[in-house]
C-alpha positions, 0 to 999 in steps of 0.5 A: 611339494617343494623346491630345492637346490644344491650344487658342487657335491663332488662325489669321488666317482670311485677314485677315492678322491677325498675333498678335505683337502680343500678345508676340514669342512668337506670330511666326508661332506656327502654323508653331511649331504645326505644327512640333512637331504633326508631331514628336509626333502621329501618324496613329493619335492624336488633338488636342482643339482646344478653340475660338477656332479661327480669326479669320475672320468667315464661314465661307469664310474659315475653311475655309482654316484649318482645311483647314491643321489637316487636313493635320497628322497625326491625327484632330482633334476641335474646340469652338467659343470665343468668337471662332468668328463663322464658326461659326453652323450646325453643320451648314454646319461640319461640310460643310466639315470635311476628313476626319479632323475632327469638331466638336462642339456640344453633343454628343459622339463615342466615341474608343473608350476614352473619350467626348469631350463638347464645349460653349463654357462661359462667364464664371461669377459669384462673390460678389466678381464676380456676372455682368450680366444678359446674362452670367448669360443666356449662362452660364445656357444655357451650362449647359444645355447642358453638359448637353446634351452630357453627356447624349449622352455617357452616350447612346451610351457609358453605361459609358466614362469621359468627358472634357469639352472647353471652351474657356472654364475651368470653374474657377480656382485662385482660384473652384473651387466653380463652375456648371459644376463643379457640374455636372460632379461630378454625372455619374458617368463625368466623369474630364477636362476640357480648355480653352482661352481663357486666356492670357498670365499669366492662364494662371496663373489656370487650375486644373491637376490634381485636384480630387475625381475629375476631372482638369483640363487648361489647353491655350491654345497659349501657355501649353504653348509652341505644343506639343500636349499628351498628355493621359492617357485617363481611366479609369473607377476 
């Protein structure tokens, strides 16, 4: 049984929304997607996909997306990005999710050797680029409920290493003492964290390895090459 994880995927949510405009590298870049997805992953592992899942803005248009992820091989655990408008109620998601699926909002499921938390994040302020008003509101309650979702974790597996699944980064290599890094060093049991939302050069941007205990794991699609990517199980020292 392993682990994977692989972010960004952009599914076109039937509005035929092609993302080659973006760079040649993403002509139909889900097939490339599926392609390596079937060679690596098997049925007994399973793929974080941390958020911006979809284009579609309602959710019936997202169910033939993510019907297309159930038919890939493994148990697939998702995160909402900033692009899920389809994704409103929790609860309505987690009706139409194929089987072998599982959402997160919030909160968190035990994989068996470690626990999986998942929340958005959001953009967090620095000296050189303090937040508006309206982001330091977003990013304040993107906090919260970070640990919202770690609580749940410690809840139904107080002695199993955690990973954290974000779509937004909650660090860079430039910004590495952050709201959201403050909260994660404070939980004991947080050893990974996957996410997404960065692409292009900016991938660049996202800090990849350790930084006091915890392992940090960059997975948009592109910056991996439209590849899942393994992702060591985090052990508790």
């Amino acid at each position: 049984m392993r682990l994977f994880a692989i972010g960004d995927l952009h599914m076109d949510g039937g509005d035929n929304k092609p993302m080659d405009v973006f760079g040649p590298h993403w002509d139909r870049h889900f097939l490339h997607i599926s392609e390596n997805w079937r060679n690596l992953v098997s049925a007994e592992d399973t793929v974080l996909i941390p958020g911006d899942i979809s284009w579609a803005m309602q959710l019936e248009n997202a169910v033939p997306d993510l019907q297309e992820i159930g038919k890939l091989p493994g148990r697939k655990i998702l995160c909402k990005g900033n692009h899920e408008y389809w994704w409103n109620s929790i609860s309505r998601v987690r009706a139409v999710l194929p089987e072998g699926m599982t959402a997160l909002q919030h909160d968190a499921v035990d994989l068996g050797p470690c626990v999986v938390c998942g929340t958005r994040g959001w953009l967090f302020p620095t000296e050189r680029a303090p937040l508006d008003e309206k982001d330091a509101k977003i990013c304040s309650r993107e906090v919260q409920r970070m640990n919202l979702a770690l609580d749940e974790a410690e809840r139904i597996a107080p002695d199993k290493p955690v990973l954290v699944m974000m779509h937004f980064p909650p660090l860079l290599v430039s910004d590495r003492e952050t709201v959201f890094t403050e909260v994660l060093e404070a939980r004991k049991n947080v050893r990974s964290v996957v996410y997404g939302h960065l692409h292009g050069a900016s991938f660049a941007n996202g800090f990849a390895g350790e930084q006091r205990g915890i392992r940090y794991e960059p997975v948009s699609c592109d910056g991996i090459r439209f590849c899942p990517r393994e992702i060591p199980w985090p052990e508790i020292p």
